[in-house]
LUMKEMI-513758 format. One record per residue (C-alpha): residue number from 1; residue in three letters; chain; x negated, y negated, z. Coordinates in Angstrom, 2 decimals. Layout:
<sites>
NUM / ALA / A / X / Y / Z
...
</sites>
This chain:
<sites>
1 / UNK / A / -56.67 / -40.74 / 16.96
2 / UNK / A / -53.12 / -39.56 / 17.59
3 / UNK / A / -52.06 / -40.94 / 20.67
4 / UNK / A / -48.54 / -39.34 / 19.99
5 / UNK / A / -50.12 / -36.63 / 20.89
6 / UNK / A / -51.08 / -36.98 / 24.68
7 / UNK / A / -47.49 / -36.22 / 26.35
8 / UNK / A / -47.60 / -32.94 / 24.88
9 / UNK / A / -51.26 / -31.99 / 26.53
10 / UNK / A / -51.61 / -31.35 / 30.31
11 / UNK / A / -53.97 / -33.37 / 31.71
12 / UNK / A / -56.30 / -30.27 / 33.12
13 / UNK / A / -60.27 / -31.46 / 33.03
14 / UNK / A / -61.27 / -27.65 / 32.88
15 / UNK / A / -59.02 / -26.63 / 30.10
16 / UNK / A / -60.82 / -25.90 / 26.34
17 / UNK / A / -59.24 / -27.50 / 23.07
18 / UNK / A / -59.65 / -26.29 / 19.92
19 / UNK / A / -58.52 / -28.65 / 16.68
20 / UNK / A / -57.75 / -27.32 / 13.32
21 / UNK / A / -58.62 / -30.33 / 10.58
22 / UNK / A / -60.78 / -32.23 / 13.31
23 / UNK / A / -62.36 / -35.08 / 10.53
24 / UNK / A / -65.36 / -36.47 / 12.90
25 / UNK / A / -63.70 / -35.03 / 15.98
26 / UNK / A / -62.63 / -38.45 / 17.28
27 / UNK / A / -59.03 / -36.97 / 18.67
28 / UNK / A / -61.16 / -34.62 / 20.73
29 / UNK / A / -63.67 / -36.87 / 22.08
30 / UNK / A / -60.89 / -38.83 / 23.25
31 / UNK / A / -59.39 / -35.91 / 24.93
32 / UNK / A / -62.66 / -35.12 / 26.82
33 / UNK / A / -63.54 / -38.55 / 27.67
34 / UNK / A / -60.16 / -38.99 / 29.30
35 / UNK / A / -60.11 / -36.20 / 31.63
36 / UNK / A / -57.49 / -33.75 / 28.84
37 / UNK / A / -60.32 / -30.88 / 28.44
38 / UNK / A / -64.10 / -29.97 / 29.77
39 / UNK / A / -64.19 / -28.67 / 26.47
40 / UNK / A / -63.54 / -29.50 / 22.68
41 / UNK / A / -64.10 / -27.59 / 19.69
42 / UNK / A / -63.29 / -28.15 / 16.36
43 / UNK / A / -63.06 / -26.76 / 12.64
44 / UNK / A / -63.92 / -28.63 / 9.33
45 / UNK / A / -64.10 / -28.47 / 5.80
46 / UNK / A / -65.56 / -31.45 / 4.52
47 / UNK / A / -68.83 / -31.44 / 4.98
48 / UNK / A / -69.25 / -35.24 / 5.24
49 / UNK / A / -67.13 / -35.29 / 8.23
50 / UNK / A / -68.89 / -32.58 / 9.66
51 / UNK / A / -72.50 / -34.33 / 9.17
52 / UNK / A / -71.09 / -37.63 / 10.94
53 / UNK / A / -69.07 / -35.52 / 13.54
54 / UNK / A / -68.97 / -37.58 / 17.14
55 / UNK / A / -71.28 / -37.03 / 19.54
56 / UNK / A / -69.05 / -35.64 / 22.78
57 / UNK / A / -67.90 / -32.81 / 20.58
58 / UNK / A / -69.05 / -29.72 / 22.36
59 / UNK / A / -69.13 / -27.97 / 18.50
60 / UNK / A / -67.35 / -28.26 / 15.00
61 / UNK / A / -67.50 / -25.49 / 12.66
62 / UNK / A / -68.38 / -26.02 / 8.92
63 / UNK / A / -65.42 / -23.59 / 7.75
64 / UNK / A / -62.29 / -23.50 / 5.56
65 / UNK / A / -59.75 / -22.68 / 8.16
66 / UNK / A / -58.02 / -20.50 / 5.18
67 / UNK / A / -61.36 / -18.08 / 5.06
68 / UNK / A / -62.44 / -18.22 / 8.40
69 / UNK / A / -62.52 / -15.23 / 10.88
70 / UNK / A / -61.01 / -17.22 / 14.18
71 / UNK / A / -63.98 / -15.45 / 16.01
72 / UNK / A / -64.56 / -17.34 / 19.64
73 / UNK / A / -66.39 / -15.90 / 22.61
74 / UNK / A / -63.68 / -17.61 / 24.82
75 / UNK / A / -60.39 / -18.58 / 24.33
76 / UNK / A / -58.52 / -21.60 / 24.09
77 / UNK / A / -55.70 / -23.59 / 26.03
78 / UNK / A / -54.15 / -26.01 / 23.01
79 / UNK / A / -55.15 / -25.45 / 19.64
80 / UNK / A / -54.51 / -28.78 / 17.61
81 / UNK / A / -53.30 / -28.70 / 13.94
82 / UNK / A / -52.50 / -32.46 / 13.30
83 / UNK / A / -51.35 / -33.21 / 9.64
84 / UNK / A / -53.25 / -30.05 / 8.78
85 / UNK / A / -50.32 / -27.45 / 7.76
86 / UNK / A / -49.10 / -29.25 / 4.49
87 / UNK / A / -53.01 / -29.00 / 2.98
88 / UNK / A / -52.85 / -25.34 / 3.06
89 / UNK / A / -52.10 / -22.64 / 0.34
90 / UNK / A / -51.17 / -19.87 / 3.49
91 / UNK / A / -50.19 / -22.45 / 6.59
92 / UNK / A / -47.97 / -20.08 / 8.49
93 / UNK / A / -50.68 / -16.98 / 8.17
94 / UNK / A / -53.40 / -19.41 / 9.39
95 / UNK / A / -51.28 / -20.21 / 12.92
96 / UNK / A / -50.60 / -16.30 / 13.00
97 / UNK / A / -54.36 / -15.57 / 12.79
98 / UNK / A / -55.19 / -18.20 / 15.32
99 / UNK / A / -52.87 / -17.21 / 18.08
100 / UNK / A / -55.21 / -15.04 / 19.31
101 / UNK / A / -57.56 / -17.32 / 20.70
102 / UNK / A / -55.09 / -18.73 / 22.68
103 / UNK / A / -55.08 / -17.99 / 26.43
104 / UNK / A / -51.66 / -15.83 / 27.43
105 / UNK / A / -50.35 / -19.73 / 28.85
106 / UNK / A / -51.96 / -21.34 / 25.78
107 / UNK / A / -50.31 / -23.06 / 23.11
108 / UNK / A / -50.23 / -25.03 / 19.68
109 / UNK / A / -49.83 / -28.64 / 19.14
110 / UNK / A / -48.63 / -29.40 / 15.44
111 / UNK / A / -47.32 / -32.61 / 13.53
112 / UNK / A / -46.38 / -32.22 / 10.28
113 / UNK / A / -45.09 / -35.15 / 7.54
114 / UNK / A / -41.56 / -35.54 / 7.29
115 / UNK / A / -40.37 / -35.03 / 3.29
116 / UNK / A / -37.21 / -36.23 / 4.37
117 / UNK / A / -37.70 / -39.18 / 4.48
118 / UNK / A / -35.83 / -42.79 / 3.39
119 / UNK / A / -38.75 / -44.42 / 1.10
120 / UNK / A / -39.43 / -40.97 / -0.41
121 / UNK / A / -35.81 / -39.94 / -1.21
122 / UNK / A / -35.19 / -43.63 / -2.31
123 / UNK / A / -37.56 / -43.50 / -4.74
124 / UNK / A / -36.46 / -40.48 / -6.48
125 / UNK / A / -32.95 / -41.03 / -6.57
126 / UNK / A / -32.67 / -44.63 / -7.31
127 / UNK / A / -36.40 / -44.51 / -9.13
128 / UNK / A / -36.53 / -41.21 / -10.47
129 / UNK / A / -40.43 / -40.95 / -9.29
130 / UNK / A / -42.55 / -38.76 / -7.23
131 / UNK / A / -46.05 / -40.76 / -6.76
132 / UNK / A / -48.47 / -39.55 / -5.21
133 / UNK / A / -51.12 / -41.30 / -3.32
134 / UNK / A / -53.95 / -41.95 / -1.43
135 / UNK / A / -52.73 / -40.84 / 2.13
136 / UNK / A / -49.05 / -40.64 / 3.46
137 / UNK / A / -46.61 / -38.56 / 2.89
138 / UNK / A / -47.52 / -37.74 / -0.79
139 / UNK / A / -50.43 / -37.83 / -0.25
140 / UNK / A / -52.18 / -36.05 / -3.11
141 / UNK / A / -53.70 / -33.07 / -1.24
142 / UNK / A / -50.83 / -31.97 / -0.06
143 / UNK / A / -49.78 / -28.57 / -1.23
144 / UNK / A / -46.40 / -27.89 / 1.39
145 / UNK / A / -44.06 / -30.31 / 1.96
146 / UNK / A / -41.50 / -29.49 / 5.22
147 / UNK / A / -38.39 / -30.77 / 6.95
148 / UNK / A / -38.09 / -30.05 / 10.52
149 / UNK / A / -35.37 / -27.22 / 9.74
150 / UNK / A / -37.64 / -25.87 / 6.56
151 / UNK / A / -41.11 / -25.83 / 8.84
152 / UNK / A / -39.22 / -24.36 / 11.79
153 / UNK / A / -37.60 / -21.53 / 9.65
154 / UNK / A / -40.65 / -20.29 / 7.66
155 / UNK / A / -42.62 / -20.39 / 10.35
156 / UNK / A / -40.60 / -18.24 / 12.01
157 / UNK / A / -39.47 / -15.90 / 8.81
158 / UNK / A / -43.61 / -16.02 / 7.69
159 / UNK / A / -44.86 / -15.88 / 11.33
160 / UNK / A / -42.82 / -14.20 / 13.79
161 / UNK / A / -40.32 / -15.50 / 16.42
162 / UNK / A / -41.95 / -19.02 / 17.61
163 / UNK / A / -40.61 / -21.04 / 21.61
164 / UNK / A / -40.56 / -24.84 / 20.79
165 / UNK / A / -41.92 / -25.72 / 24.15
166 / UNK / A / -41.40 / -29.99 / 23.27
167 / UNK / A / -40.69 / -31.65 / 20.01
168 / UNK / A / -41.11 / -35.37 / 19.14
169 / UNK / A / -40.45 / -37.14 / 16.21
170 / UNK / A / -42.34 / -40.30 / 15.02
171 / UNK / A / -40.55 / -42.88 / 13.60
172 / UNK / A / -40.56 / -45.44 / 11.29
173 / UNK / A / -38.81 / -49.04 / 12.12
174 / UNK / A / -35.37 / -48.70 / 11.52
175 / UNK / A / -33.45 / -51.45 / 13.39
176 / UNK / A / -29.92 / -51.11 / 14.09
177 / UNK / A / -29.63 / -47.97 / 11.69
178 / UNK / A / -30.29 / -45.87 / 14.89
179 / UNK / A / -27.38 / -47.64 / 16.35
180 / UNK / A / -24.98 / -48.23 / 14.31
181 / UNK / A / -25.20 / -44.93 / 11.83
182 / UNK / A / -27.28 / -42.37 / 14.10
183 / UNK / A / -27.03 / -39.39 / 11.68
184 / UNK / A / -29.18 / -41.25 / 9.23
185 / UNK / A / -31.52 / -41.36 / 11.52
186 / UNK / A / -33.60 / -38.27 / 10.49
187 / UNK / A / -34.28 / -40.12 / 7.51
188 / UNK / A / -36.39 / -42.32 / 9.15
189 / UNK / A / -38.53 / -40.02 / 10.73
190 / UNK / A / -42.31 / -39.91 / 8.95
191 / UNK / A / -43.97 / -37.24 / 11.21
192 / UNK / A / -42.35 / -34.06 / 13.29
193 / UNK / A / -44.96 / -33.02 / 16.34
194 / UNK / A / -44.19 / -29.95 / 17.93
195 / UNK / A / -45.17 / -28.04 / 21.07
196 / UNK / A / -45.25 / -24.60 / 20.22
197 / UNK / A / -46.21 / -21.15 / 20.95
198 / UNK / A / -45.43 / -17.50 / 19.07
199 / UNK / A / -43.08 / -15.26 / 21.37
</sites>
């Protein structure tokens, strides 16, 4: 569950959520439960997720995002795509295809992994190796990898002109290097979130 998350979300109970990448739909269970949505729907690949998906989940769709239609009978208010871009072949065409089941006040919630980061960059310059792993940010099923400025500008070039309504970073612990060197401190940063919508 991305707790992160929550200060970007209005707290309206009769507002509908849609999440991109939803695993067992525990991030929108928690959104229901707490009063965020009167309705959560989400969209999944893997089918084993989809089989054990939680039980306050209005409906999850067995789907490839990358293949699906985006057909809805209503629209949404927030459409989640948490750690979701960087799997995909066409990210920025998948957001453009989904805008349209946003309501005209609706908008995107995104966090994407932060390639510019400290322990990455470390390892290849000092190292000279790119692992990749199990989860994180090499994980091995990722196909993009972004900055801020690189996600921001080919969204935009790929997508059309985007409003960043809120943008957090997450960050990793970093002591006094926030302090005492503050332009370093990007580098510290594992996960961008943005608030988003397309102009």
């Amino acid at each position: 569950m991305g707790f992160d998350i929550l200060p970007f979300i209005e707290k309206r109970p009769e507002q509908r959520i849609l999440e991109v990448g939803c695993g067992r739909g525990y991030t929108l269970a928690y959104l229901k439960e707490r009063g965020f949505a009167s309705a959560v729907v989400g969209i999944e690949k893997v089918r084993e997720c989809y089989e054990a998906s939680h039980p306050m989940v209005d409906e999850i769709i067995l789907a490839d995002v990358e293949t699906f239609n985006f057909s809805f009978k209503e629209c949404f208010d927030v459409i989640l795509f948490l750690d979701v871009l960087e799997h995909l072949y066409l990210p920025f065409s998948v957001l453009r295809q989904s805008q349209r089941l946003l309501t005209p006040s609706g908008y995107f919630v995104v966090s994407i992994p932060n390639i510019r980061n400290y322990a990455i960059l470390k390892r290849l310059i000092i190292k000279g190796r790119w692992d990749y792993k199990d989860s994180g940010i090499l994980d091995r099923t990722h196909i993009r990898f972004f900055t801020k400025k690189s996600f921001l500008s080919s969204l935009e070039k790929e997508a059309g002109k985007i409003q960043v309504l809120d943008y957090r970073p997450n960050w990793e612990n970093y002591g006094g290097v926030k302090r005492f060197i503050p332009f370093l401190k990007e580098f510290f940063i594992c996960q961008h979130l943005f608030k988003l919508r397309f102009k």
